[in-house]
LUMVEX-112870 format. One record per residue: x, y negated, z negated of N, C-alpha, C, O, CB in turn. Coordinates in steps of 0.1 Angstrom, whole numbers, plus 5000, padded with zeros to 4 digits. Glycine has a CB too. Example, Ala and Ser with C-alpha at 12.3 -4.5 7.8 and 13.67 -1.06 7.14 Angstrom:
2
513250574922512350454922513250334922514250334915511350454910 512850224929513750114929512950004921513449894920514150064943 
***
This chain:
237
260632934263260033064265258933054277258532944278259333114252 258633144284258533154295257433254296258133354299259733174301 256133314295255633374296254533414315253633344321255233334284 255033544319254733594330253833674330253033664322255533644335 253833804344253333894346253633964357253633904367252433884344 253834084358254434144371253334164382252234184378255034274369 253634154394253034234404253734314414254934334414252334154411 252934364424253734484431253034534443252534634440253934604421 252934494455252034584468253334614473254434554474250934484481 252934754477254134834485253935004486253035024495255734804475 254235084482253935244487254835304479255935274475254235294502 254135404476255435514470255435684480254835704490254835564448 256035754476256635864483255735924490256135944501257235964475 254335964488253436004495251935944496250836004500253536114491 252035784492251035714492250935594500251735514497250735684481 250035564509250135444519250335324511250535354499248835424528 250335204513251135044510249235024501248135064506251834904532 249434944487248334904481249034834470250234824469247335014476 248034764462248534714454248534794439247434824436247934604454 249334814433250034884423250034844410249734894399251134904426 250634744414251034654395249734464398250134364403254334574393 248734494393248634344398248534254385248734314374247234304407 248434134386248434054368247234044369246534034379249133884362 246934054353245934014344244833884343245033814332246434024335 243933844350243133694353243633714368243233594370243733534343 244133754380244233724392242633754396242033844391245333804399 242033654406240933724410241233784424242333764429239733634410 240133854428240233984442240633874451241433914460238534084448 240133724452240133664469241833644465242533674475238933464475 242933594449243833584454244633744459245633744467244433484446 244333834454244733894461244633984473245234074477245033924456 243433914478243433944490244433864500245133914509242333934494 244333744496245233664501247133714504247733754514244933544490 247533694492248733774490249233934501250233974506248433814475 247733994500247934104505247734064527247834114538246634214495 247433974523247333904541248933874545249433894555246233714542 249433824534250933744538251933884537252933904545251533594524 251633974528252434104533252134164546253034164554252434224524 251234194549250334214562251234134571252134204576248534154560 251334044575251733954586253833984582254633994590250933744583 253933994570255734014571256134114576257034124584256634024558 255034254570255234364579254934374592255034484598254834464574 254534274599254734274614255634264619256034354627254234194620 256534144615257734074620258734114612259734054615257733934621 258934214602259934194594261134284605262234284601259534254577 260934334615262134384620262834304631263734324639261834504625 262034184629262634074637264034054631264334094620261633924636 264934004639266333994641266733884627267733904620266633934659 265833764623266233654619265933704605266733684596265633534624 264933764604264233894589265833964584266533964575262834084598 265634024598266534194591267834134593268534214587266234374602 268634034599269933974594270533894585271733874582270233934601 269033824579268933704570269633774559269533894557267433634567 270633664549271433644539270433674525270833734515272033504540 269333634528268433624515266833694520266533704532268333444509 266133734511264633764511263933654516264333534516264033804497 263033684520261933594519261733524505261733604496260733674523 261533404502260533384490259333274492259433174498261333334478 258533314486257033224483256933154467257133214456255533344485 256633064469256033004452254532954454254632834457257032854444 253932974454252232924458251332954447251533044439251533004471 250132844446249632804436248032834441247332764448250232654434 247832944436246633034441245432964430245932904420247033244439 244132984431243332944425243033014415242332944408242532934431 243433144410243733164396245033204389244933244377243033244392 246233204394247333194391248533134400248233124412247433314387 249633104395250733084402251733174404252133234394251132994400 252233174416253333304417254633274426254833194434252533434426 255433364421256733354430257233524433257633624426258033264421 256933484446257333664445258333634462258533524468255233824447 258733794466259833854476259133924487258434024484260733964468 259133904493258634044509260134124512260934064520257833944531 260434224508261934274506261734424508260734484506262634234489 262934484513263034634514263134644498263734564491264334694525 262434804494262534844485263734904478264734854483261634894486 264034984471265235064470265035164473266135214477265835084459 263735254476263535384481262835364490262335254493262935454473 262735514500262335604512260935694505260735724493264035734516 260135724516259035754515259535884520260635894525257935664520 258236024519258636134522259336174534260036274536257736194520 259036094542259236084553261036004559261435964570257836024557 261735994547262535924551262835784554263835724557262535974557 260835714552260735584558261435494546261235524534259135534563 262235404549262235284541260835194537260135134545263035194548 260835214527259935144518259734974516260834924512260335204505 258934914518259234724517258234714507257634814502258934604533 258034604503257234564491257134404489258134334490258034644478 255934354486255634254476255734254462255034324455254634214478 256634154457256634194445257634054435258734004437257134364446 256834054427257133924420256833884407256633984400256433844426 256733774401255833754390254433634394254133574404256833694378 253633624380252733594383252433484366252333524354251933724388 252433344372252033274356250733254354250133284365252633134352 249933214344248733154339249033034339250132984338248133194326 247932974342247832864340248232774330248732654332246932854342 247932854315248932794303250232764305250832664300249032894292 250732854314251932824313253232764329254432744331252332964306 251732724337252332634348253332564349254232584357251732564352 253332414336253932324336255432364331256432284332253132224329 255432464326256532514324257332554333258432504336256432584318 256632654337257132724354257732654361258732674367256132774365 256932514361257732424376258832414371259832444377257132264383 258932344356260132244352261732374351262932334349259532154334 261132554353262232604349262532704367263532764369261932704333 261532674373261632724382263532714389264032814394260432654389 264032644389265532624403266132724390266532834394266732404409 266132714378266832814368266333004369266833114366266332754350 265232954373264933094375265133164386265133284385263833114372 265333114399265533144410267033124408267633234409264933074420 267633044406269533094403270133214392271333244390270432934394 269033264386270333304372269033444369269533524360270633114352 267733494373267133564370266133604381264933614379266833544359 266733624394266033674403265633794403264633844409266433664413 266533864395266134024391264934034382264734144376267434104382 263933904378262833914372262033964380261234064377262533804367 262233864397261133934408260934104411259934174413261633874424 262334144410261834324412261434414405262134474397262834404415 260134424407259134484397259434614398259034684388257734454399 260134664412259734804414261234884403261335004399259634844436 262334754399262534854389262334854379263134924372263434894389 261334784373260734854360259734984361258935014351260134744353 259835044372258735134373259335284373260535284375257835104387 258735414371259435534375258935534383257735494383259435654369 259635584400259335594407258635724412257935744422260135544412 259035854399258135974401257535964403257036024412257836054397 256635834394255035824388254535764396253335814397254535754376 254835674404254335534412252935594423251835544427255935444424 253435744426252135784431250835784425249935744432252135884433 250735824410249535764408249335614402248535594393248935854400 250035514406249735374403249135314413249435294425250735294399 248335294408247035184416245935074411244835084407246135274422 246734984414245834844404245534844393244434834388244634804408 247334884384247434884370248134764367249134704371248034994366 247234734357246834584353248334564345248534654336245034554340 249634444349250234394343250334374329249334334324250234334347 251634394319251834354308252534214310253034164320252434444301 252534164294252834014293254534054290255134134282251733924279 254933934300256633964298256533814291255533744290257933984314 258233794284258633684274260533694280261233794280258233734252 260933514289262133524292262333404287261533314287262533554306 263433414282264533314273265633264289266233334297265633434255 265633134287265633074300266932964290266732894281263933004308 268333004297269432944296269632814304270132814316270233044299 269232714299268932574313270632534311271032454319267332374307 271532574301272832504303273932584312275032544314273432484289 273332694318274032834323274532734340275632704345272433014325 273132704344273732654359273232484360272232414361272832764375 274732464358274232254362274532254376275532244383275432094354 272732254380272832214397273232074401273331984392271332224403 273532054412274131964420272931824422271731854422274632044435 273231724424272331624425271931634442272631634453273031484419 270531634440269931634452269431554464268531574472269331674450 270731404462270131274468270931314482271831234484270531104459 270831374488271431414499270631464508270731474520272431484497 269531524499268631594508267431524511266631514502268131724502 267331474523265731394527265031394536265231354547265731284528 264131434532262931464548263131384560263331264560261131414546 263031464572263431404584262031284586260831284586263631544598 263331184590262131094593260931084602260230984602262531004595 260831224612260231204620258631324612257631334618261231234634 258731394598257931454593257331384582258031294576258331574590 255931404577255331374566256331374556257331434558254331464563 255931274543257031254532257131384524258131404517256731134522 256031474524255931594514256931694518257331784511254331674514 257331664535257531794541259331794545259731704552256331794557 260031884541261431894543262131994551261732114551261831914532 263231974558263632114569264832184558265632124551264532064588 264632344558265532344549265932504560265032574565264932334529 267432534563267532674572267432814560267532834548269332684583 267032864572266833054565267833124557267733244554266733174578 268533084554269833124549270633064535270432944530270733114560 271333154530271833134517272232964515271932924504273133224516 272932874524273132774528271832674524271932574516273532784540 270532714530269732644526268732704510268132634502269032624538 268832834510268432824495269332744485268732694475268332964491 270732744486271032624483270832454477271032384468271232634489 270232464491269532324491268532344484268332274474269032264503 267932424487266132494476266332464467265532374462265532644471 267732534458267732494444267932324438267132264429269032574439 268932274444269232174441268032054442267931964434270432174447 266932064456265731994456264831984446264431894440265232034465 264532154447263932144431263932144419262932154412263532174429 265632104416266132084401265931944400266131894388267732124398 265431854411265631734407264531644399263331664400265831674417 265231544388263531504383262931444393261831394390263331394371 263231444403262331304416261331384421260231334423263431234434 261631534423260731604433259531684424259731754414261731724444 258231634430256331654429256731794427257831854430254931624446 255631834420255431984416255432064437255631984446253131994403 255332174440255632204452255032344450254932404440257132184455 254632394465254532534470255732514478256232414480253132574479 256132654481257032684495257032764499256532864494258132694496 257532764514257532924524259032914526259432824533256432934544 260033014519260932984523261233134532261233244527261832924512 261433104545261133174551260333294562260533414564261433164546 259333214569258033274577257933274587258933244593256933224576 256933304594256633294609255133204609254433164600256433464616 255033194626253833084630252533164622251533104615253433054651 252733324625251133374625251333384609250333364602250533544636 252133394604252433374589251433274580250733314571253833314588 251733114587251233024579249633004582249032904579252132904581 249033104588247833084595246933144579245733114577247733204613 247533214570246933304559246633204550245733254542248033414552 247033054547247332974535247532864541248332844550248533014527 246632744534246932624533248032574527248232454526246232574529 248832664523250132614514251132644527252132564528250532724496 251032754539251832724550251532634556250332634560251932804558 252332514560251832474576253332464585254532464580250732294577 252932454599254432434607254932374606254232274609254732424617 256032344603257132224606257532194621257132124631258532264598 258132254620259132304632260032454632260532534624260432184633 259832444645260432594654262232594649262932494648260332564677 262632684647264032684648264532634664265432554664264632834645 264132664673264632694688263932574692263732584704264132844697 263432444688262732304689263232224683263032124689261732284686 264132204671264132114664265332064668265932164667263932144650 266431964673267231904669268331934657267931914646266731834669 269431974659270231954650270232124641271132194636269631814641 268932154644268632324635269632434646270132424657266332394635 269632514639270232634647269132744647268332764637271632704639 269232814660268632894667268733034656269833054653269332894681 267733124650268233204644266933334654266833454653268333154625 266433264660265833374666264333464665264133544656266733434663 263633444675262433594674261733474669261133504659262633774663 261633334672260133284662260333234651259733134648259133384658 261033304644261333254631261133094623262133024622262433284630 259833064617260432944615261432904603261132944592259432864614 263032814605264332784593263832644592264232544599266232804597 262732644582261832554576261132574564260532684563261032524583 261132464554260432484543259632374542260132264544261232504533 257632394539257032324538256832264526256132354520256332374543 257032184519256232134506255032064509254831994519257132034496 254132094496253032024490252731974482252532034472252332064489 252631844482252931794464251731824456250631854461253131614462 251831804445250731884434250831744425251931694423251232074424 249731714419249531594412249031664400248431584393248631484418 249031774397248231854384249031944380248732014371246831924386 
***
């Protein structure tokens, strides 16, 4: 068992972009933080490598009062105006229940990504007046025999980067690899950017650069900056 909490920055029909749904014990600096890294997606998100990519953005980062995994993703709805709607929006653990999180994490990203979209547990009539309404406690029953991931001795940091640090591309191909890396018993507890830009990782010590798509050897060009790189950090706690 698996105990969460939702969050949510994004806009509804006639209300500018705020935070909406946040969890319960988050303090204000992490979500200021959070609210910096939407800030920077909605710069670039109409970049070519964004708006063609196979998959969302995802983050898992280990904030100083909670840990989270959340999406920078178009919403399902249009604002009065016709605009397409984007959103942050994810879950959020306590600390009670960290060590859990890591060990169910590649299961939860394969088989219940529909946990991350918060915005549809919401009425969207209402969402106008929501504004930094404090999360309820969710409970997910986590099937570990559903997906037997692939052994991950195939995947190994380029020898020319730190041992923490792995190239993994922007696309379904390399979330892929995501899963299978971190289903393994070998691999350190971990943050990730799967998915960012340079001015991106400037928000968070849990970003740093790897390498450029359009620099690296062997990577493919996906365009506009984009870095098709994933950073890890190992966590000893």
């Amino acid at each position: 068992m698996l105990k969460y909490q939702h969050l949510l920055y994004s806009r509804s029909l006639s209300k500018d972009y705020r935070w909406m749904i946040v969890p319960q014990g988050s303090s204000a600096d992490d979500l200021k933080k959070l609210r910096e890294l939407y800030d920077r997606y909605d710069i670039h998100k109409g970049k070519k490598a964004f708006h063609e990519a196979d998959i969302d953005s995802i983050y898992c980062l280990q904030l100083s009062s909670i840990t989270v995994l959340i999406r920078c993703c178009l919403s399902d709805y249009k604002d009065e105006y016709g605009r397409e709607i984007y959103c942050l929006q994810g879950i959020s653990i306590s600390p009670a229940y960290k060590r859990h999180f890591w060990f169910a994490l590649p299961w939860l990203l394969a088989n219940h990504m529909a946990s991350l979209n918060t915005w549809q547990k919401v009425n969207f009539q209402i969402a106008d007046e929501l504004r930094s309404t404090a999360s309820n406690d969710y409970e997910l029953d986590l099937n570990f025999n559903k997906l037997p991931l692939s052994d991950s001795s195939n995947i190994v940091p380029d020898n020319t980067l730190p041992d923490d640090q792995i190239l993994l591309s922007f696309n379904s191909d390399g979330f892929k690899q995501l899963l299978r890396f971190i289903s393994s018993p070998h691999t350190p507890l971990v943050d990730f950017a799967f998915g960012t830009t340079p001015e991106m990782t400037q928000i968070s010590n849990s970003f740093k650069i790897v390498a450029s798509a359009q620099s690296r050897t062997g990577l493919q060009a996906i365009g506009d900056g984009i870095l098709s790189i994933l950073s890890w950090n190992k966590r000893t706690t």
